[in-house]
Structures are given as C-alpha cells and as structure tokens.
N, C-alpha and C positions, 0 to 999 in steps of 0.2 A: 504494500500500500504506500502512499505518497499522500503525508502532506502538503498544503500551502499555507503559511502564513502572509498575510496583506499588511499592510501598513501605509499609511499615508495622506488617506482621504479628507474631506472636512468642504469649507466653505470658504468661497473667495469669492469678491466683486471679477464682472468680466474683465479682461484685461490682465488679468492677474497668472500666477502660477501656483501648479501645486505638482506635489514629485510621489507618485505611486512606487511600494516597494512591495517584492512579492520572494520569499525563501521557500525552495522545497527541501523538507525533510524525508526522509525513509528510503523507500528502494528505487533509489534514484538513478542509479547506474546507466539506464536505458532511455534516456532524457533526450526527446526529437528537438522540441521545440517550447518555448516555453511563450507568452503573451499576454496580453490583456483586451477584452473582448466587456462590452457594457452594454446595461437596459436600460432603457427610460418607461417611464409608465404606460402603458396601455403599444409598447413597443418589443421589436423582435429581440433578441439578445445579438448583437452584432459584432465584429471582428474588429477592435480598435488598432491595435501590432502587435507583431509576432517577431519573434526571433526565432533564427536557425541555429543551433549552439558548432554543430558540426562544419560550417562556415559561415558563420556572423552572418547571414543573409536574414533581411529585415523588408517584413510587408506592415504596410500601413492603410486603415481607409482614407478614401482620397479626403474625404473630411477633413481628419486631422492631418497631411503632410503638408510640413510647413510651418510648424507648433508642434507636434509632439513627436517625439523621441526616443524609443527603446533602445537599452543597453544591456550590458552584462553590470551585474554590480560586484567590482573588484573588490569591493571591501568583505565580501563574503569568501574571503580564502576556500577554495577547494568546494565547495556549495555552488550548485544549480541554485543564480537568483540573477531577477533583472530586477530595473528600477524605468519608471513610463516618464521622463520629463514633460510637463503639459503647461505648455508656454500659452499665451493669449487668448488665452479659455473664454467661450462662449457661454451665454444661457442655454446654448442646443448643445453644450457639452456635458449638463446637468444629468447624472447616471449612478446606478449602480455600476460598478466596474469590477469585473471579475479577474482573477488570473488565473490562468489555464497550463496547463501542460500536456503534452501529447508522447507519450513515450512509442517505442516501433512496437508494433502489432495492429491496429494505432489502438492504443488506450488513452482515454481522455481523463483527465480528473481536474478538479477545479473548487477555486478555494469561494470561502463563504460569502465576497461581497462587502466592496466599499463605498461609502455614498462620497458622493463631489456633488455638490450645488454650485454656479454659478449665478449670481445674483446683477441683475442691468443693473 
C-alpha cells in the first residue's frame, strides 16, 4: 500500500501564490508518476500536473501552464515527493486538489484532498 501525505493548501486573494506538497510513504518502489489533479463543486475531478519520475517529463492542463509548476521536492532525501508551485491563482483555480500517484501495473492511489480558495 502507498500512502500520501498533502500539505499546503489554505486561502489566498487572486493574484496571489500558494505551494502544494505531497510525500509518498510505503511500497513505493514502483513509483510511475506522481501529480496533482483537483475538483470544484458540482465538477469533474481533472488533471492539474503530473510528473514523470523516470524522466522529469511534466504535463500540465492548459489552464494552469504558465503559473503553475510541478517538481521533485529535493528536500525529501530519497522519498517519492513533488511540490505544485501555483503562481497567479485565479477564482477558477478554487478546488479540492488531490495528489495522485500511478505506480506500473497502472495502480492509482490518491491522497485525501486539499482545499485552495481563491478569493477576487
């Protein structure tokens, strides 16, 4: 099993930033891909970005490129974790925001969900 711990979320005026962190623990070993994918109310759960771990290859929805950011977070020595930078954040950026990971077989697992509010 695999978990994810999130971290990061909260409220910010538009314009503003906020930096999403997501750690996987357990049987990690098998680790495709890891990202961030969000809801909004009465809306589909969508693909925000993803990272490739096996070569840094990064998809993003066109929404966000150009403002947000996925990386490897170095400061997690030896740990499968990224970190979503979310630069000039919108009121249509306002979500739950999940982080995902896809290990090969594909197995999906996904952690419990961060709220981000942006406020005009």
């Amino acid at each position: 099993q695999v978990q994810l711990v999130e971290s990061g979320g909260g409220s910010v005026q538009a314009g503003g930033s906020l930096r999403l962190s997501c750690v996987a623990s357990g049987r990690t070993f098998d680790t495709y891909t890891m990202g961030w994918f969000r809801q909004a109310p009465g809306q589909e759960r969508e693909l925000v970005a993803r990272l490739t771990f096996s070569s840094d290859q990064t998809v993003y929805a066109d929404s966000v490129v150009g403002r947000f950011t996925i990386s490897r977070d170095n400061t997690k020595t030896g740990m499968y974790a990224v970190v979503l930078e979310m630069n000039s954040l919108k009121p249509d950026d306002t979500a739950v925001y999940y982080c995902n990971t896809v290990h090969y077989g594909p197995v999906n697992y996904w952690g419990q969900g961060t709220l981000v509010t942006v406020s005009s």
